[in-house]
Structures are given as C-alpha cells and as structure tokens.
Residue frames relative to the residue before (quaternion, step in Angstrom):
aa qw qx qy qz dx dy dz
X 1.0000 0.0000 0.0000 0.0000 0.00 0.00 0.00
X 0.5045 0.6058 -0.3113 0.5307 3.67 1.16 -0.99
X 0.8731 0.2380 -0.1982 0.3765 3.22 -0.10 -1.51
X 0.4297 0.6445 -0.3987 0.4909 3.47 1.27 0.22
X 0.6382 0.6424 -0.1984 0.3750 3.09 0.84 -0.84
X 0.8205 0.2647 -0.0343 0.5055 2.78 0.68 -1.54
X 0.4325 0.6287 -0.4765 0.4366 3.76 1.37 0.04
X 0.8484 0.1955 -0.0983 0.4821 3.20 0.38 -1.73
X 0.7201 -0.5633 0.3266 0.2398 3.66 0.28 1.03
X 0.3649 0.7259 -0.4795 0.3316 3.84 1.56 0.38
X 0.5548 -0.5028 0.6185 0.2386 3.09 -1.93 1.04
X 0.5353 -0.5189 0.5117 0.4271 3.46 -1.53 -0.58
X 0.7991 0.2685 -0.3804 0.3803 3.18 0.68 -0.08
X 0.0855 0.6566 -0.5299 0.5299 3.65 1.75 1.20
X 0.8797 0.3812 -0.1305 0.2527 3.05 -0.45 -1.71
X 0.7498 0.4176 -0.3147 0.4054 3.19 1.03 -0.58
X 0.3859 0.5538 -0.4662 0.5719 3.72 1.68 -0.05
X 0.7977 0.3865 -0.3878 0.2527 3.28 -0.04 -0.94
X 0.7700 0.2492 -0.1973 0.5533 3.53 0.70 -0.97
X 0.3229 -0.8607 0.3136 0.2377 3.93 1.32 0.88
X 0.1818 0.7476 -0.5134 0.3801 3.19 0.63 1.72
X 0.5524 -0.6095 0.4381 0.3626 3.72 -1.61 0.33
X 0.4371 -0.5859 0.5059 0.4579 4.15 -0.89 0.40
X 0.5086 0.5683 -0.5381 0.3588 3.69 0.52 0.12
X 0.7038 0.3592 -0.2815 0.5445 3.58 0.70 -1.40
X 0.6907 0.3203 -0.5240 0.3818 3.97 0.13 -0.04
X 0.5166 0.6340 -0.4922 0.2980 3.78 0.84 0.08
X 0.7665 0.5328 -0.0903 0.3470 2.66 0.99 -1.52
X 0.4500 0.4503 -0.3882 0.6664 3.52 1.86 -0.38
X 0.8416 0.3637 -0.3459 0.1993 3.96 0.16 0.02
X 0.6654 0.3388 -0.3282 0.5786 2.95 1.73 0.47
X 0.7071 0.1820 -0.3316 0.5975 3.31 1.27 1.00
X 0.0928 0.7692 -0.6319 0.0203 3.31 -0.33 1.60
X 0.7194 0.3522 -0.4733 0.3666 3.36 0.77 0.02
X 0.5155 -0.7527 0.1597 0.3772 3.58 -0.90 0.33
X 0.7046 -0.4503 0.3810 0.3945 3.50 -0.55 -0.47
X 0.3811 -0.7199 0.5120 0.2726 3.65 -0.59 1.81
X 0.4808 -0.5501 0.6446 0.2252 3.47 -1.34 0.67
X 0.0805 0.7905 -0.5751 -0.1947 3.22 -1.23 -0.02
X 0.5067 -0.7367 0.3347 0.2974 3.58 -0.62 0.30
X 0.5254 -0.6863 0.4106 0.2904 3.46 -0.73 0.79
X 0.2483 -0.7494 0.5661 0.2372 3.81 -0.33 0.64
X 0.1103 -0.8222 0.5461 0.1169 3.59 -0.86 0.80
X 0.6687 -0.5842 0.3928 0.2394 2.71 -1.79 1.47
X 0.8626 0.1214 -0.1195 0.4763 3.62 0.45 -0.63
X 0.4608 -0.7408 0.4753 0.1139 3.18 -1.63 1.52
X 0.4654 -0.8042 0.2691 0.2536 3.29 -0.63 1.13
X 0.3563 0.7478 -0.3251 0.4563 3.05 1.80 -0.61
X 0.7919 0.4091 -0.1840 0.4143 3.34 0.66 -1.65
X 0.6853 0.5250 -0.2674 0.4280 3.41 1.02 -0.25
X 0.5444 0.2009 -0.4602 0.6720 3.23 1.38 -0.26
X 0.6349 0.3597 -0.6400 0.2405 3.64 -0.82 0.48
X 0.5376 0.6002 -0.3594 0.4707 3.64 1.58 -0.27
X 0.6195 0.5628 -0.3054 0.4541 3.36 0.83 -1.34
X 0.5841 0.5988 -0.3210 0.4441 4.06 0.87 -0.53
X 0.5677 0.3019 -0.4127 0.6452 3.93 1.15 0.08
X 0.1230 0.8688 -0.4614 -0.1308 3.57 -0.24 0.39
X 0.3025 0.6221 -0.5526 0.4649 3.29 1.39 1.30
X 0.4109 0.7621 -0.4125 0.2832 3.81 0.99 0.22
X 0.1083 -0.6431 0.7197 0.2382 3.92 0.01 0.24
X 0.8332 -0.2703 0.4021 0.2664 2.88 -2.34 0.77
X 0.9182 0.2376 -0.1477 0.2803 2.66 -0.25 -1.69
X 0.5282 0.5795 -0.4750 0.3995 4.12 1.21 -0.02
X 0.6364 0.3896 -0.3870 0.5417 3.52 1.41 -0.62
X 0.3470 0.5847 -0.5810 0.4475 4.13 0.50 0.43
X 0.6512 0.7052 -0.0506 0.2758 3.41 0.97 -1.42
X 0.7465 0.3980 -0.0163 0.5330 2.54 1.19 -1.65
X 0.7953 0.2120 -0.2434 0.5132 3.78 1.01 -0.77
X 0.5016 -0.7174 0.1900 0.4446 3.78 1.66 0.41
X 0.3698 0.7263 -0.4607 0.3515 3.48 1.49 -0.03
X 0.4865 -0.5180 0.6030 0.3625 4.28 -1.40 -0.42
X 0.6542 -0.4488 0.4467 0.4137 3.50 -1.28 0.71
X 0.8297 0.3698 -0.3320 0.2542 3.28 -0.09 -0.35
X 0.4898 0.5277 -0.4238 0.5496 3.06 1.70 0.06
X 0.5266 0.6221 -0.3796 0.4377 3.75 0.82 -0.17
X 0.8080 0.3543 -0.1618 0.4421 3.33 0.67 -1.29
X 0.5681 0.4370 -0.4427 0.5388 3.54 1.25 0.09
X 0.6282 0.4658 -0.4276 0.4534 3.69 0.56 -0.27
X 0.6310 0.5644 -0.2327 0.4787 3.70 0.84 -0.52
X 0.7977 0.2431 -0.2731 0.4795 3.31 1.01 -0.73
X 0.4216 0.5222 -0.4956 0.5513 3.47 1.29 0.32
X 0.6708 0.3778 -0.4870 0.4125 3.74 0.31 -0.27
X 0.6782 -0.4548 0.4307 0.3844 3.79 0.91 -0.85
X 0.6118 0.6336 -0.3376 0.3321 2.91 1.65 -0.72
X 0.0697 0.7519 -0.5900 -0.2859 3.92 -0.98 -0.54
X 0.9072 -0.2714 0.1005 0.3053 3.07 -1.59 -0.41
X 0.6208 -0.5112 0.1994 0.5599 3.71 -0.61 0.61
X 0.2165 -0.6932 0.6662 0.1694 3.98 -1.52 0.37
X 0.3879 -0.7141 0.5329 0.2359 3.46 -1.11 0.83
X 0.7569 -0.4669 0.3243 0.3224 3.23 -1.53 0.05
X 0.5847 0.6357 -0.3971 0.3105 3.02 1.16 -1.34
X 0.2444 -0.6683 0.6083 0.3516 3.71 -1.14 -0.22
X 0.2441 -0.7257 0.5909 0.2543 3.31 -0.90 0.73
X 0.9110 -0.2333 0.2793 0.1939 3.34 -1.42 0.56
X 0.8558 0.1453 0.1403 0.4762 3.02 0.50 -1.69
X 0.3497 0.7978 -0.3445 0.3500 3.28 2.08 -0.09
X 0.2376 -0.7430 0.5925 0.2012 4.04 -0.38 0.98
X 0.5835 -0.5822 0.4993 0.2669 3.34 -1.00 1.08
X 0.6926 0.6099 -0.2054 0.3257 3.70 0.44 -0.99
X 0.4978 0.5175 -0.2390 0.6537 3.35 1.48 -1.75
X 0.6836 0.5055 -0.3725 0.3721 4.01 -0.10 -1.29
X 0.5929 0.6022 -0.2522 0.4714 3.35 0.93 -1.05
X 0.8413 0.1474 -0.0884 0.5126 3.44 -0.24 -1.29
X 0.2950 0.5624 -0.5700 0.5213 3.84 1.02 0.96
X 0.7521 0.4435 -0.1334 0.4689 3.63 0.41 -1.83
X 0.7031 0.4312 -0.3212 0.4653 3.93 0.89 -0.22
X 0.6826 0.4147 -0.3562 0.4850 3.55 0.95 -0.40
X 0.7575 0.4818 -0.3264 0.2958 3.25 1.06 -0.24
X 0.5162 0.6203 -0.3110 0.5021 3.47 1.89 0.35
C-alpha cells in the first residue's frame, strides 16, 4: 500500500479511496513501516522447579499456587503444557491399560 503510494504519486486521501481504507490506518502505516520488536514474556514459574514439585504428588494445585506465588490456574496451564493432568489415585480402575499408567508415571519424573 506504501509503496503504491509512493510509486504512483497518491495523497492520503488518494490512497485511502483507492485501496478503501480509513486515513488513520494509512497514517499510521507511514510513520511505522517497520514493525514492532516483540518481546517475550518472562515467566513466573520454573519448570525445573515444578517437575521437582510435581514429584510429591499428594500436592493439590492449588498449595503449589502457594508455593511458586502464581493462582491455580497458572499452575494448571504450566502442567498441561508439560502433559501433565490432574492428580490420579492409586486405586486401579478396571479398565485402566497398564501401558497409558506407565507412560503417565514416566513423563512425570
């Protein structure tokens, strides 16, 4: 749109008939053509530490919220980005595949 602009000799308010846009958004593409550095988000909680937390696994969510100062729910999105989910009991259930149980108990070590 810029270089359109500036090829065929258009005003801003050319340009914005032509390519049927507001004169705000063609300002604003002309005093910012390059784009905007990103930055990353530092996070509050170390994964390391969480899988060395995640290794008591009589812990509820929300005492480890506690523990690295963050809200449950910042817990449980780190956890399920690791794969992990919510605590499993001992019991075996019935229908429980030995295998799945397994590689439940390996990602979490």
């Amino acid at each position: 749109m810029i270089f359109t602009m500036e090829e065929e000799g258009l005003s801003i308010s050319e340009t914005e008939k032509k390519f049927r846009i507001g004169s705000a958004f063609v300002s604003r593409w002309i005093n910012q053509i390059e784009p905007k550095a990103s930055t990353t988000l530092q996070r509050k909680i170390d994964k390391s530490e969480l899988i060395k937390d995640v290794e008591y696994p009589d812990a509820y969510q929300k005492e480890r919220a506690e523990r690295f100062a963050v809200c449950q729910k910042a817990i449980w999105q780190a956890l399920k980005k690791m794969g992990l989910t919510y605590k499993k009991t001992l019991r075996r259930h019935p229908k429980a595949e030995e295998n799945t149980r397994q590689t439940f108990q390996q990602k979490t070590l």
